[in-house]
N, C-alpha and C positions, 0 to 999 in steps of 0.2 A: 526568604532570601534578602539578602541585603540592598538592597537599591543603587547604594553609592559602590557598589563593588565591581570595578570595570576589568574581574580577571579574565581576559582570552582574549579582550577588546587590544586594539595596536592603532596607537595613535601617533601624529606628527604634530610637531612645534617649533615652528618658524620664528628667529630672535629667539634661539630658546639657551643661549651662549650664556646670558646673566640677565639679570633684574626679574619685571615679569614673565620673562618668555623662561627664564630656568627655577621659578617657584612653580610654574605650570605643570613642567617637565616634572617636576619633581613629585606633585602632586598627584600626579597622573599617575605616575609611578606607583606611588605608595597605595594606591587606590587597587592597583593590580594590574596596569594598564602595560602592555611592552610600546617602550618609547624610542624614538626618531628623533632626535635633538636635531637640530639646522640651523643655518646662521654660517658666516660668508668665514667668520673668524675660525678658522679647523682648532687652534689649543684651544680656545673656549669651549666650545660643544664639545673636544676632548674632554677636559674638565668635568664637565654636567655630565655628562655620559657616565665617566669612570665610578662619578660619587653616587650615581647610581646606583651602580651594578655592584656599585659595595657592599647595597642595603640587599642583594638580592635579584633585586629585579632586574627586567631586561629592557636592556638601551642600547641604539647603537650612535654614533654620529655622523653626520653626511652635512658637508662642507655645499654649500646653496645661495645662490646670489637669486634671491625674489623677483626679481625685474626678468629673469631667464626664464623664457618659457621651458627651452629645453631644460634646463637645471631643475624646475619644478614638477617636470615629466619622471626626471631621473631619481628623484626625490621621490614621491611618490611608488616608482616602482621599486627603490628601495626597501622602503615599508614591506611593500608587498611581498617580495622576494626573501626578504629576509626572515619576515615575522608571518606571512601567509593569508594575509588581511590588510584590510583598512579599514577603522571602524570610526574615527575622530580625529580631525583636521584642525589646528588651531593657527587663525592665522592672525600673528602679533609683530611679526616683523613690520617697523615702519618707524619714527618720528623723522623731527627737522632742525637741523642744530641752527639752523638762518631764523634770524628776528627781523622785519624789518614793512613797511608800509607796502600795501598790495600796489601800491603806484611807481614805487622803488623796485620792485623786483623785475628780476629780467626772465626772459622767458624760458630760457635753460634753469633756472632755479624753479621756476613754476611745473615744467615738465617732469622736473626730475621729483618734487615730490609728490608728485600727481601718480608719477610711476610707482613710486614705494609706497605709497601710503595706499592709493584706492588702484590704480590696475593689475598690480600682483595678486590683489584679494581674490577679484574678478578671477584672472587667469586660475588660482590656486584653489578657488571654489570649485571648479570645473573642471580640471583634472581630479581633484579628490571624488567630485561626486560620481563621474565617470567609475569609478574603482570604488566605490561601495554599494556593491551587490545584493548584500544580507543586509541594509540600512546603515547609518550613520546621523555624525554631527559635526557641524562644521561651525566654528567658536571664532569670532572674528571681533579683536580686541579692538575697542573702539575707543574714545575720547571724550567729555563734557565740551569740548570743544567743539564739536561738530553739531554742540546746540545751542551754539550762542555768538553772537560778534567777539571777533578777539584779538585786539587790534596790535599788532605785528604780526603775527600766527595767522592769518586770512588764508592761505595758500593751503595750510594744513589743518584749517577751520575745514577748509571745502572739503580738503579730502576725506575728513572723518565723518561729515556730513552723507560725502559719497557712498561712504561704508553703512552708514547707518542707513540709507537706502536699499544697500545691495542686500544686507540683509531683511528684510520686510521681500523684496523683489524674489529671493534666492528660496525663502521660505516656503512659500508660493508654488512657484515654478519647480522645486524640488519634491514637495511632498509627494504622496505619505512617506517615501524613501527615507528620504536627508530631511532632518531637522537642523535649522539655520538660526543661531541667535548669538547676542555680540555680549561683550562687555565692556563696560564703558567705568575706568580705573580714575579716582581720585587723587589725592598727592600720597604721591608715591617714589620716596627718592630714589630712584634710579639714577642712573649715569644720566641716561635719555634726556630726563625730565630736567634734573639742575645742573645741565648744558644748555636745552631750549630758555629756561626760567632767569640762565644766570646769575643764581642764586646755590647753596649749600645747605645741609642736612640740618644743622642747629637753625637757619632762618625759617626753613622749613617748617619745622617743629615748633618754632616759637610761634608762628600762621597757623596750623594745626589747634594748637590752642586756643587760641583767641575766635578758632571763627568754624573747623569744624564741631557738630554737633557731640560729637563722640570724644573729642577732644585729642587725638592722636591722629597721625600720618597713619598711611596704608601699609601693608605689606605685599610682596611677592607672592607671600602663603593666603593673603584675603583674595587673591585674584584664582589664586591656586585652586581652592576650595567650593569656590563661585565654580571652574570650568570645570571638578570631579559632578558638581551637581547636574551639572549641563552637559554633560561628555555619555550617561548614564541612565538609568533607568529612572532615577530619582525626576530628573528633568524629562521624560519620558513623553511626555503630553504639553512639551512647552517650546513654540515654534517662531519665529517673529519677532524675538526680544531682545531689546538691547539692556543688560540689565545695569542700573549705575551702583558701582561699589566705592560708594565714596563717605563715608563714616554719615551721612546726612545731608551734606552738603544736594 
């Protein structure tokens, strides 16, 4: 048998509209996965979903604002209702377009990314693990940021920090059922990323060179590949970890 073959398995992908969260999608897919595309923007997961289902496989899209418990309830029983399962939960929805010093910020900005980035996981952990009966994995896209000072970014330093906690805590408390482990994505030009960075793809690329090991920027499809490994049998006995995919860095 194949390891990395996740045909019958039915998974969900939160931010899964573009960048990381629709290289996931898409990986998953191809893996044999029936996918749950999510994310608040309904044409984008339109999108994902249809290019899909072109290849074959089966996706559907459900329009999900992370911060909504209900919406993450409704979400969830999507999957289920739709595809007859839950087997793998991926949760990527999150950054912060605000740059600015933890002394500057106001506490509605503090809250609000406290919410996307580390309570939604929380909540979305726990409804998924609730609804996988027959085991699962739950893949909680993580940051370099949440292991190091990162001075404008403090706010969503902690959060990632938080995540990288929850998972170790979730691991734990879930076993033998749920397997809990994160990944933690290098530069990877997304919208996300060179909106936080304030920066674009050639500056990118040219940093890429000069200072990752591997000498290139990430992909959608490295992060993709990482969470077939982790979603599946292949990662079968690996619980706790937040893996960093960042060319060396």
């Amino acid at each position: 048998m194949n390891p990395f073959d996740l045909t019958g398995k039915v998974a969900v992908v939160t931010g899964g509209g573009q960048g990381i969260g629709e290289g996931i999608a898409k990986s998953l897919a191809a893996a044999g996965a029936a996918v749950v595309v999510a994310a608040r923007h309904q044409d984008r997961i339109d999108r994902v979903a249809s290019e899909i289902k072109d290849t074959g496989a089966k996706a559907i899209a459900v329009a999900t604002d992370v911060t909504d418990r209900g919406a993450l309830v409704a979400l969830a029983d999507a999957a289920t209702e739709t595809f007859g399962g839950l087997h793998v939960w991926v949760n990527n929805a999150g950054g912060s377009p605000l740059r600015a010093p933890l002394k500057e910020i106001e506490d509605d900005d503090w809250d609000a990314c406290l919410s996307l980035n580390l309570t939604s996981v929380w909540r979305a952990s726990v409804v998924a693990a609730e609804r996988m009966t027959d085991g699962g994995s739950i893949i909680n896209i993580s940051s370099p940021a949440g292991d190091r000072g990162v001075p404008g970014s403090g706010h969503y330093a902690a959060a990632k920090a938080g995540v990288n906690s929850l998972t170790k805590t979730m691991s734990l408390e879930l076993a033998p059922t749920v397997r809990v482990n994160g990944i933690s994505p290098g530069y990877v030009p997304t919208e996300v990323m060179m909106t936080a960075l304030d920066t674009d793809e050639a500056a990118l690329e040219a940093m890429a060179t000069k200072r990752v090991p591997l000498q290139r920027l990430g992909t959608p499809d490295d992060m993709g590949s990482t969470a077939v490994y982790l979603a599946g049998d292949a990662g079968g006995w690996v619980t706790g970890q937040t893996i960093i995919v960042a060319g060396g860095l």
